[in-house]
FIVEXPA-733141 format. One record per residue (C-alpha): x, y, z; residue number from 1; residue in one letter. Coordinates in Angstrom, 1 decimal. Example, Ala and Ser with C-alpha at 12.3 -4.5 7.8 and 13.67 -1.06 7.14 Angstrom:
BEGIN
        X        Y        Z     k   r
     12.3     -4.5      7.8     1   A
     13.7     -1.1      7.1     2   S
END
This chain:
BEGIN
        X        Y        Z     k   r
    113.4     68.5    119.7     1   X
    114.7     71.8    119.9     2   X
    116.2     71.2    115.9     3   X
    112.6     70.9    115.0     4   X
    111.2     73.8    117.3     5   X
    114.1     76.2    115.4     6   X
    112.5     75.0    112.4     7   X
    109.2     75.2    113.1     8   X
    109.8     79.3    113.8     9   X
    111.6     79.7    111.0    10   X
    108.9     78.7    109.2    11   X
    106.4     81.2    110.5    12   X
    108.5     83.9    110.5    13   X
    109.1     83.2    106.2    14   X
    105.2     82.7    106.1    15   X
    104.7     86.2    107.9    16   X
    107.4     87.9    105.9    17   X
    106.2     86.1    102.5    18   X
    102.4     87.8    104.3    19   X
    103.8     91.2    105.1    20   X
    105.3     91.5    101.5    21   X
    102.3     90.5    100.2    22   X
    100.3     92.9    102.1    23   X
    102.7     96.0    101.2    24   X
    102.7     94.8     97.5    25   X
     98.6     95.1     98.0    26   X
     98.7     98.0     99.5    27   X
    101.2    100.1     97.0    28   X
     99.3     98.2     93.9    29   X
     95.9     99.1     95.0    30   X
     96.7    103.2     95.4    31   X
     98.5    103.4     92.2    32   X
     96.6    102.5     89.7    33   X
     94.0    105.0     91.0    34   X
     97.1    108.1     91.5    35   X
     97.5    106.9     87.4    36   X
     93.9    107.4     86.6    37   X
     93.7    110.3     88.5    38   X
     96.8    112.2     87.1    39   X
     95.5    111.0     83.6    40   X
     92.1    112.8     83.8    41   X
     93.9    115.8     85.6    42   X
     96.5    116.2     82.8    43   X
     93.9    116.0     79.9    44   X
     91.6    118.8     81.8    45   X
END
């Protein structure tokens, strides 16, 4: 029993590392492609 509790929080601590990476990923991917955009115009003016 205590095998499969081990396990089990193993588990959710991969699914909420796989989560946070995927949040940070989000939230550095969302930002850049605007800083681009934005540094594009800015060096044409």
């Amino acid at each position: 029993m205590h095998a499969r509790v081990g396990r089990a929080t193993c588990n959710q601590n991969r699914k909420g590392n796989e989560m946070g990476r995927g949040l940070l990923l989000w939230l550095i991917g969302i930002p850049l492609p605007i800083i681009l955009i934005i540094w594009l115009l800015g060096g044409l003016n």
